[in-house]
C-alpha positions as CSV (number, residue, x, y, z in Angstrom):
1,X,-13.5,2.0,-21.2
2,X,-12.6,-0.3,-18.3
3,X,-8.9,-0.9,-19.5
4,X,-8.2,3.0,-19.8
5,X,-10.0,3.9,-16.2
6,X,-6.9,1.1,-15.0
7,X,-4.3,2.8,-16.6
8,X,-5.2,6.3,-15.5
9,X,-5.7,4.4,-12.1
10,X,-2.2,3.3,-11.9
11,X,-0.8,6.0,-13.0
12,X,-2.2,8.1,-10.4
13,X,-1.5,5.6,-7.7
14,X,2.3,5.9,-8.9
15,X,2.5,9.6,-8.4
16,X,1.1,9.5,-5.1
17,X,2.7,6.5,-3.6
18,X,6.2,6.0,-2.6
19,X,8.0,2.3,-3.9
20,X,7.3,1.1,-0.5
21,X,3.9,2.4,0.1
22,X,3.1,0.5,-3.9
23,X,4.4,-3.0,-2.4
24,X,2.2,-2.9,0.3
25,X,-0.8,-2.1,-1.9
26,X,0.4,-5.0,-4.0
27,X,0.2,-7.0,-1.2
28,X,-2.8,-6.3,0.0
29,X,-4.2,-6.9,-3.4
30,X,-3.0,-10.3,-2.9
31,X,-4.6,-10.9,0.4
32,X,-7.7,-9.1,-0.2
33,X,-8.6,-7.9,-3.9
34,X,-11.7,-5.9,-1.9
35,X,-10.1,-3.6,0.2
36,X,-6.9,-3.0,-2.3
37,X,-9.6,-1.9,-4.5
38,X,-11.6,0.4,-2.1
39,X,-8.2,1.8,-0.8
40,X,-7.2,2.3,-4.8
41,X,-10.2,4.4,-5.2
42,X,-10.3,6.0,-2.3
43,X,-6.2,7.3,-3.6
44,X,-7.6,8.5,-6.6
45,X,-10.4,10.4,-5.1
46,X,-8.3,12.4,-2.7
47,X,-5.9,12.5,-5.9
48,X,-8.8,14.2,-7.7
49,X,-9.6,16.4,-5.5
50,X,-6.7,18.1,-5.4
51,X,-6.0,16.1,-1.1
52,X,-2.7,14.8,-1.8
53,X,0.0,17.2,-1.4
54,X,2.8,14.7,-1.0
55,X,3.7,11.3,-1.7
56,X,1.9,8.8,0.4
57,X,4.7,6.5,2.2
58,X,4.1,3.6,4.0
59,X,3.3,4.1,7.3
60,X,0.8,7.0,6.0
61,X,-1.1,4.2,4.1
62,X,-1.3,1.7,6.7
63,X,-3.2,5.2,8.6
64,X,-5.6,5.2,5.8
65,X,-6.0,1.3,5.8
66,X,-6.8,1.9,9.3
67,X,-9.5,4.1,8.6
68,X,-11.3,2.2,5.7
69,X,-11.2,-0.5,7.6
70,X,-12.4,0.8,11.4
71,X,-9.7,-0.6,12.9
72,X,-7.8,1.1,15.7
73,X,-3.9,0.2,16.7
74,X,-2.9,1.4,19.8
């Protein structure tokens, strides 16, 4: 059910985010519930498939962010 598929999604976000990459997701989900949610799922897809091989920290999250969201920084 929906409420399980949230815990296992948390859960999974806390293993592969550090505290400070968590915050910012927690921010984002306050600013825009859209892309915190297509940035959770993408997480647990890479999660899934075995991607993740290290703690995501917060600088490597705003990289991904980047890329969901076709943005470029220079």
């Amino acid at each position: 059910n929906e409420l399980q598929l949230e815990i296992l999604k948390k859960e999974i976000l806390r293993k592969v985010l550090t505290k400070d990459a968590l915050e910012r997701l927690g921010r984002i989900k306050l600013v825009n519930p859209a892309l915190a949610s297509q940035l959770e799922l993408y997480l647990v897809q890479l999660y899934q498939a075995g991607q993740i091989t290290e703690k995501i920290n917060d600088e490597m999250l705003k990289k991904i962010l980047q890329t969901l969201t076709g943005k470029r920084r220079e």
